[in-house]
C-alpha positions as CSV (number, residue, x, y, z in Angstrom):
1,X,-29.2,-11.0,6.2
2,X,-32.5,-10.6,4.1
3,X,-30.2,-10.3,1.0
4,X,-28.1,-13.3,1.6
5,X,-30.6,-15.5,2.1
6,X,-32.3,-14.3,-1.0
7,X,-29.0,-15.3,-2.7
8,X,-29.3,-19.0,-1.5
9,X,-32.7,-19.1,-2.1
10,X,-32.3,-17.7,-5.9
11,X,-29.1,-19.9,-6.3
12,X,-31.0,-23.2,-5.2
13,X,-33.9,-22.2,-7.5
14,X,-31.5,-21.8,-10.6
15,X,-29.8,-25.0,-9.6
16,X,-33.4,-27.0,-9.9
17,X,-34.3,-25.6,-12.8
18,X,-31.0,-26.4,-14.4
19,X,-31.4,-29.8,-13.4
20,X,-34.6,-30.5,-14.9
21,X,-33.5,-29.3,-18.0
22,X,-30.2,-31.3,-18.0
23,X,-32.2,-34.3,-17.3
24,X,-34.5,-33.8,-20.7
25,X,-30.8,-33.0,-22.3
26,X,-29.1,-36.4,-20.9
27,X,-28.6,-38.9,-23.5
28,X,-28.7,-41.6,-20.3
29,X,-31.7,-40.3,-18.0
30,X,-31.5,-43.1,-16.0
31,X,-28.7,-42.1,-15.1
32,X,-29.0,-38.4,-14.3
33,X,-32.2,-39.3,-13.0
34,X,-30.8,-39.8,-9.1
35,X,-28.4,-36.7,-8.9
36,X,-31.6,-34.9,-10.5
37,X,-33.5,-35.9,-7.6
38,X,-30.9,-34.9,-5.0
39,X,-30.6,-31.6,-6.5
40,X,-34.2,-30.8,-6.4
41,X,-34.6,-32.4,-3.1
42,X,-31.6,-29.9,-1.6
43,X,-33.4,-27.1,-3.1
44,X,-36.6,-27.7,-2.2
45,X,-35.2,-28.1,1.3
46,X,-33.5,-24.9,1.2
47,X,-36.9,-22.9,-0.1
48,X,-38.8,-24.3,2.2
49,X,-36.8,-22.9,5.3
50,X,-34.6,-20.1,3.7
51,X,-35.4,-16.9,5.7
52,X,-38.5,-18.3,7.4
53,X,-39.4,-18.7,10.8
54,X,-40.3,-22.4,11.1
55,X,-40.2,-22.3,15.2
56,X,-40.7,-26.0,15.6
57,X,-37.7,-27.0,13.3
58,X,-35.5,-24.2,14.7
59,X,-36.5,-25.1,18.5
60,X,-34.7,-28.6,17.8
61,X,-31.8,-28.1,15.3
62,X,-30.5,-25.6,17.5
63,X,-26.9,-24.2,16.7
64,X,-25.0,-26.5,19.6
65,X,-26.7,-29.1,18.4
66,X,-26.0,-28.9,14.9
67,X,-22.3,-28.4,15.6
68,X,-23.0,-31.6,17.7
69,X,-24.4,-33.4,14.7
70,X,-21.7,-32.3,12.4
71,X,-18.9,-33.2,15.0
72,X,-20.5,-36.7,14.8
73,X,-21.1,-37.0,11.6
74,X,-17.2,-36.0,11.0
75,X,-16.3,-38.9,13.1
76,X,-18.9,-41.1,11.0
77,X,-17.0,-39.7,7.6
78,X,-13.3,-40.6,9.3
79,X,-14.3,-44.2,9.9
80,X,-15.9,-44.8,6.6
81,X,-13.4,-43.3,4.2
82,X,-10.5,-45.1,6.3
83,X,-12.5,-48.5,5.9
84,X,-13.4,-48.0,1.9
85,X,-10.8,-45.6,0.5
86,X,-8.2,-47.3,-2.5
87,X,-5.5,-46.1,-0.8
88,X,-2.7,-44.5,-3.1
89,X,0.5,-46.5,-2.6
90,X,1.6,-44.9,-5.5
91,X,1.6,-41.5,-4.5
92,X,3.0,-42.3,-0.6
93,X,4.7,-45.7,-1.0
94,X,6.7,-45.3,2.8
95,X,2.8,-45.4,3.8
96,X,1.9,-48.9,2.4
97,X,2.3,-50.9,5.8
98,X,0.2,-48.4,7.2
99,X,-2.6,-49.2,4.2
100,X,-1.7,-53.0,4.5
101,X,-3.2,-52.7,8.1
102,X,-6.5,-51.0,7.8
103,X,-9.2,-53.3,7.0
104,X,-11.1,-52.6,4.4
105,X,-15.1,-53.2,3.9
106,X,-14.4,-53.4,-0.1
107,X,-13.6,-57.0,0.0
108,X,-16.8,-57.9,1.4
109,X,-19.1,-59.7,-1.0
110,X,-21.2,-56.6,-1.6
111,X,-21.2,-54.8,-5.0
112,X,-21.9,-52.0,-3.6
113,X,-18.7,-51.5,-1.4
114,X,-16.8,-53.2,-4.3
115,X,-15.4,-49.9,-6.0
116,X,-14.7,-48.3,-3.0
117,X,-13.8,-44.0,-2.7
118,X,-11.0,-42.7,-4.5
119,X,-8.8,-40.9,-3.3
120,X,-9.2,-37.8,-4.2
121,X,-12.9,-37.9,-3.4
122,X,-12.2,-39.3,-0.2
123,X,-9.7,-36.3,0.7
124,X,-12.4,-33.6,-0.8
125,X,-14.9,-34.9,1.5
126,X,-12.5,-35.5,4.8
127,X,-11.8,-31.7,4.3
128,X,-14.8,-30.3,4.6
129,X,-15.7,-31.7,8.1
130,X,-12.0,-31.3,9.2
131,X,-12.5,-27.7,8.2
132,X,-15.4,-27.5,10.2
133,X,-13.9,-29.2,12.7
134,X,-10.8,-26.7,13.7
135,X,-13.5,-23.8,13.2
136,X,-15.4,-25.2,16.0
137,X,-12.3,-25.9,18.0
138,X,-10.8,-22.4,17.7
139,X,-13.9,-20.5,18.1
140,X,-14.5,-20.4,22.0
141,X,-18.2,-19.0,23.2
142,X,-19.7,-18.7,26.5
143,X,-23.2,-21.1,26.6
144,X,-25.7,-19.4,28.8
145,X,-28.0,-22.9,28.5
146,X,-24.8,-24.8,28.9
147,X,-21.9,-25.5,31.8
148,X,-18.5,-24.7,30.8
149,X,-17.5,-28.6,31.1
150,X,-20.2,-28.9,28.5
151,X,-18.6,-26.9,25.7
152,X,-15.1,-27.2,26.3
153,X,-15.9,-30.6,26.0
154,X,-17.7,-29.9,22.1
155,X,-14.3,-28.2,21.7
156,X,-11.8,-30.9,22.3
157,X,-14.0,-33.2,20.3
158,X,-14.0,-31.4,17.2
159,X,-9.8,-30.4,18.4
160,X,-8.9,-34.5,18.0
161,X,-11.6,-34.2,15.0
162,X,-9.5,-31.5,13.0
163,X,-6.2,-33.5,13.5
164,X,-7.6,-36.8,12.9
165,X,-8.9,-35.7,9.7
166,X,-5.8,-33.2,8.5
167,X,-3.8,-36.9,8.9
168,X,-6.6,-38.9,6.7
169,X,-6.3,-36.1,4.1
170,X,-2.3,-36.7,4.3
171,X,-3.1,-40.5,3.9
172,X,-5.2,-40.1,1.1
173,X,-2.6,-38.0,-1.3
174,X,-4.7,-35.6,-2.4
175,X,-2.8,-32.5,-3.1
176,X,-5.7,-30.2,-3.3
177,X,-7.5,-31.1,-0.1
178,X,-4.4,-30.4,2.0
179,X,-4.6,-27.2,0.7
180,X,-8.0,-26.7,0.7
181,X,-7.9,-27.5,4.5
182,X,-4.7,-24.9,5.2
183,X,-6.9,-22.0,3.0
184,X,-10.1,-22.8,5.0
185,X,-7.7,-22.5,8.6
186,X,-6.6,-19.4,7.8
187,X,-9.7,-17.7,6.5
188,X,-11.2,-19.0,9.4
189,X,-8.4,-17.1,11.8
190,X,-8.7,-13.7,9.9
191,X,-12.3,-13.7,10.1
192,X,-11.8,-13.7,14.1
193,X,-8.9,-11.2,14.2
194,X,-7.8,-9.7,11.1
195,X,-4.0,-9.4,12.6
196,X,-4.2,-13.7,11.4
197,X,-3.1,-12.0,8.3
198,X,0.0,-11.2,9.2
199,X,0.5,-15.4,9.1
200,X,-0.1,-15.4,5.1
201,X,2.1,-13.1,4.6
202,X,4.7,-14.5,6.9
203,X,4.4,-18.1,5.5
204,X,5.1,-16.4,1.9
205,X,8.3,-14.3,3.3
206,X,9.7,-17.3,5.3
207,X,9.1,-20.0,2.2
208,X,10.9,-17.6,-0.5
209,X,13.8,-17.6,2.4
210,X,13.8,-21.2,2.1
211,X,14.0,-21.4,-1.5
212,X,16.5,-18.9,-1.9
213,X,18.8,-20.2,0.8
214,X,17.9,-23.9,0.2
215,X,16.6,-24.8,-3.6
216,X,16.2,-28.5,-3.0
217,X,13.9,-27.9,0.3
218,X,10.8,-27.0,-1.6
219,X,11.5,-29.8,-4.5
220,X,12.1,-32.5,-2.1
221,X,8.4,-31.3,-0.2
222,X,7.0,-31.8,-3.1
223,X,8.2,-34.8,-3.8
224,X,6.7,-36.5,-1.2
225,X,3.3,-35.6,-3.4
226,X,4.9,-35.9,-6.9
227,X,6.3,-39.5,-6.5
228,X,3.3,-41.1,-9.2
229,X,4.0,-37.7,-12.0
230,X,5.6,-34.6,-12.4
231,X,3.7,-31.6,-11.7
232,X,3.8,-30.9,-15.5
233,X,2.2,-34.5,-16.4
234,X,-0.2,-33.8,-13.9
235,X,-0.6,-30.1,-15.1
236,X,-0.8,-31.1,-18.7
237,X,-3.8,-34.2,-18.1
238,X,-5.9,-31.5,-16.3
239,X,-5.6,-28.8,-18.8
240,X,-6.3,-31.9,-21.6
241,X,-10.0,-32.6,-19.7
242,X,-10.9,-29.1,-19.5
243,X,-10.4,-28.5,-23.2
244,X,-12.1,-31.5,-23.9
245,X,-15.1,-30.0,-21.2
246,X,-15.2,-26.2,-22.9
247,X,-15.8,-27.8,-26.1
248,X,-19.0,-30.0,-24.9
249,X,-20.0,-26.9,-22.8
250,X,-19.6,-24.6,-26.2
251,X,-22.3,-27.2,-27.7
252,X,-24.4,-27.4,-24.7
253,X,-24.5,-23.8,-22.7
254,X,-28.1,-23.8,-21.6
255,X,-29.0,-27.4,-20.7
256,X,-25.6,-29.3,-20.0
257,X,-25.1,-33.1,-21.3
258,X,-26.5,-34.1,-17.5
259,X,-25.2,-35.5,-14.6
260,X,-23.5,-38.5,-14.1
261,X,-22.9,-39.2,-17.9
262,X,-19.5,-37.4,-18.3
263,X,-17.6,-40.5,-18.6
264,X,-20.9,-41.7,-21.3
265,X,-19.9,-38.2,-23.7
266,X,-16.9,-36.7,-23.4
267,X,-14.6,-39.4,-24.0
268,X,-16.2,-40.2,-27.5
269,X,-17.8,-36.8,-28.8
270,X,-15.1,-34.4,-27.3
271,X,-11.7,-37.1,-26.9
272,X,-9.0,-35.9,-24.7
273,X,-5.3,-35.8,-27.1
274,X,-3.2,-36.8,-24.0
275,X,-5.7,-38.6,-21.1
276,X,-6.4,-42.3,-22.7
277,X,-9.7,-44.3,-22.6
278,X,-8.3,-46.2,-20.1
279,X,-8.4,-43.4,-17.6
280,X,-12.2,-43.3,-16.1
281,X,-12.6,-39.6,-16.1
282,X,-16.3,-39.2,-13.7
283,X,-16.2,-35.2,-14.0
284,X,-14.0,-32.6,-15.0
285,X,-11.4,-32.3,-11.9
286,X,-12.7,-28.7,-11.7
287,X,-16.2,-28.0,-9.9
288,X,-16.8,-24.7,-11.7
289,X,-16.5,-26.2,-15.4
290,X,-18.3,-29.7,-14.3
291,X,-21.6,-27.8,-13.2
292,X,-21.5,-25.6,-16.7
293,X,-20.9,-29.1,-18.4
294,X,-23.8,-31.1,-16.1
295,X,-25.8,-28.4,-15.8
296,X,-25.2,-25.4,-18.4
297,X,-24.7,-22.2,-17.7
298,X,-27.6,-21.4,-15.4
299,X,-26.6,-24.1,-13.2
300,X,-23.2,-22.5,-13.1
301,X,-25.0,-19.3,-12.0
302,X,-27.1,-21.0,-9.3
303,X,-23.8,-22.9,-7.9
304,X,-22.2,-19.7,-7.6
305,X,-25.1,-18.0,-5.8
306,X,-25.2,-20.2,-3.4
307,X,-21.4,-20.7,-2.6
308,X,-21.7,-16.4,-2.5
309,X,-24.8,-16.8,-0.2
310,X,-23.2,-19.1,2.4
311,X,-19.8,-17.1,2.6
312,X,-22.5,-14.0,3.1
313,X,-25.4,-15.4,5.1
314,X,-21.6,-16.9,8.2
315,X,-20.2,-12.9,7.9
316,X,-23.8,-11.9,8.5
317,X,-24.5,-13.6,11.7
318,X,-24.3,-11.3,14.4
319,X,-22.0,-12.1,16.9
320,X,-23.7,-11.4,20.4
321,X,-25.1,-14.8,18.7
322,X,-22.6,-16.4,19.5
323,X,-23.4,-20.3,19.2
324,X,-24.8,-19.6,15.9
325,X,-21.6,-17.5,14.5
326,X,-19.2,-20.2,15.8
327,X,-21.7,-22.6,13.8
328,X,-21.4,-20.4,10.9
329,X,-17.6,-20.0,11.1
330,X,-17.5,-23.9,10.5
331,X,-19.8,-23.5,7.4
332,X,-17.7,-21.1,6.0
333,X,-14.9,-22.8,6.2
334,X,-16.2,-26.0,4.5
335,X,-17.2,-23.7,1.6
336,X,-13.8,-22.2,1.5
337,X,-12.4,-26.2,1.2
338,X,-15.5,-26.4,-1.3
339,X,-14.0,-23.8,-3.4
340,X,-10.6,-24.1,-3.0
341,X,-10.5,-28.0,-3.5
342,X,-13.1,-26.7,-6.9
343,X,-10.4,-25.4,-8.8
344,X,-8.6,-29.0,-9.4
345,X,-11.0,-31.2,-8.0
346,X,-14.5,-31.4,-7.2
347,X,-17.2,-32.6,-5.2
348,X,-19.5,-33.0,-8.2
349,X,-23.1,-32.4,-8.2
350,X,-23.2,-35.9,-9.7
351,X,-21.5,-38.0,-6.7
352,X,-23.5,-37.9,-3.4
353,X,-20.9,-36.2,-1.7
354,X,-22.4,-33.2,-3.1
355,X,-25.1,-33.9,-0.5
356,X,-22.8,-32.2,1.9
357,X,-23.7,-28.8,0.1
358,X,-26.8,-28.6,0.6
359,X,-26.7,-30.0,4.1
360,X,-24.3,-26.5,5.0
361,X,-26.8,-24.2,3.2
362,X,-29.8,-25.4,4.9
363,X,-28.6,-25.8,8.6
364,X,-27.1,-22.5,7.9
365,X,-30.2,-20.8,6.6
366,X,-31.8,-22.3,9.7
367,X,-29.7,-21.0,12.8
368,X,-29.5,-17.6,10.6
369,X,-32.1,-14.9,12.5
370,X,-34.9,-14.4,9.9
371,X,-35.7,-11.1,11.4
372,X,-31.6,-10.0,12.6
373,X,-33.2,-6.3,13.1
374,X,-35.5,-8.0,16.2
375,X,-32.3,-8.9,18.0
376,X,-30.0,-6.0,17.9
377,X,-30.8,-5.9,21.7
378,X,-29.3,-8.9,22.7
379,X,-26.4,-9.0,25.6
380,X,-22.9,-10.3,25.0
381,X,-23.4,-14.3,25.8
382,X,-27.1,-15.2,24.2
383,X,-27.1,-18.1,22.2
384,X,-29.6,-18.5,19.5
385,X,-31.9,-20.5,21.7
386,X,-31.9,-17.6,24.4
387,X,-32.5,-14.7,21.7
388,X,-35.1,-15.8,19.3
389,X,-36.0,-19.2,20.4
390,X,-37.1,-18.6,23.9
């Protein structure tokens, strides 16, 4: 346990050192200047508590009530990005009545709601608490502190939580997330019982039946994604921005250009041959290459520590703590969505959606036991407030 929260705590430093030296690197500071704050505000929050005691702040954010929290604030999430989303009638035109009814809050007089979420970015971020979400609502644990009523109750909340929100994603088109959320399901499962991968393997068999038997199945599923661009259009725009991105991060490997100026450099220093001006590209539809770009190299490094030290610090948990491994079952699936919804997309470090990264590492590095060798006596059923917070 000591190790993985070592690894979040060295990620998040690496991370706020890279930021300060992308800032001095941006050629728009202003800019930068806010997603360099949040950066070293997430980090300083994850110092500060990483691997410590802290009794006061553990007494109240306990594990139930951070799955609470998240539950709500899923609910929260579902409302806003149905209300502010630019819906994609391009990609799921038999879904336009459905768009034509939902009001939106982006034709309010206020700049601010204006632009609205794309998307994409509105999928990405319904993912991760949908993830969460079906964790919580597959993960049963007996609650000492609690009456049965109580939790089963959490559970059917965050149940009509995970299928809400796997229909949002639908709605919003975006590929990536609906995969991210199936990856994130599954890992979640095996984690529990290992037999759950039997399922993966069955899917695989029982899809190359299908497309043996029936060739047009599989192209007319993917139609119902592909109506706005062939896979290979979509293919070849992606690969077109990431060229464009390992050229800048070839010229800029230690400090990055900086964050939120992507759309400011790349377009003009490092053009794209097939992705015109008039296609706003905010970051580089890959989370991995758009932190080396932002942030250089060492904020690469520090991304990846952390992503490593969540998946470690969840598997980790003990599990006669049983309210905080169910907690940490929901954090690692959100990172899984993280990282799977990475490779094409992204919840950049320079959108505040990121803020939902460091909001997983530091509730997680709070219900995780600072001291896991001072509870290895604890009976099957203790929750985290009845083995360490007592």
């Amino acid at each position: 346990m000591n190790r993985a929260l070592t690894a979040l705590r060295l990620g998040a430093a690496l991370l706020a050192l890279a930021a300060a030296a992308s800032l001095v690197a941006s050629p728009d500071r202003w800019t930068s200047l806010p997603y360099v704050i949040q950066v070293l505000l997430g980090a300083g929050c994850l110092l500060t508590v990483a691997g410590r005691p802290v009794p006061g702040i553990r007494r109240r954010l306990t594990p139930n009530r951070l799955i609470t929290a998240l539950v709500a604030a899923g609910y929260v999430a579902l409302v806003a990005i149905l209300f502010s989303t630019r819906w994609p009638i391009y990609k799921l035109s038999f879904l336009s009545g459905l768009y034509a009814a939902i009001p939106s809050i982006r034709s309010l007089p206020v700049s601010l709601f204006a632009q609205g979420l794309t998307p994409n970015q509105a999928g990405g971020l319904m993912a991760t608490f949908t993830a969460f979400a079906m964790a919580i609502a597959i993960t049963a644990w007996p609650v000492r502190s609690e009456t049965p009523r109580q939790w089963r109750q959490q559970r059917i909340a965050a149940g009509i939580l995970g299928v809400c929100g796997t229909g949002v994603v639908f709605m919003t088109g975006s590929r990536a997330a609906l995969v991210a959320v199936g990856v994130a399901l599954v890992v979640t499962l095996v984690v529990r019982d290992r037999r759950w991968l039997l399922l993966p393997a069955a899917g695989a068999a029982a899809m190359a039946v299908i497309a043996l038997a029936h060739p047009d199945t599989p192209r007319a599923v993917l139609e119902v994604f592909l109506r706005d661009e062939t896979i290979e259009t979509k293919l070849v725009a992606r690969l077109d921005i990431w060229q464009s991105v390992l050229r800048a991060i070839q010229d800029h490997p230690f400090t990055g250009i900086g964050l939120g100026v992507l759309n400011q450099v790349l377009p003009f220093r490092y053009p794209y041959e097939t992705v015109g001006l008039s296609f706003t590209v905010n970051h580089a539809h890959d989370v991995y290459l758009d932190t080396a770009l932002t942030l250089g190299v060492v904020g690469l490094a520090g991304l990846l520590l952390v992503l490593v030290g969540i998946v470690w610090t969840a598997l980790a948990i003990p599990e006669h703590l049983l309210a905080a491994r169910a907690y940490a079952l929901g954090m690692l699936a959100s990172a899984v969505v993280f990282m799977v919804f990475g490779i094409t997309d992204s919840l950049s470090l320079s959108t505040p959606s990121s803020l939902v990264l460091w909001a997983w590492v530091v509730t997680l590095s709070l219900v995780a036991p600072y001291d896991s060798s001072s509870y290895s006596g604890c009976t099957e059923g203790q929750t985290m407030v009845d083995s360490y917070l007592a």
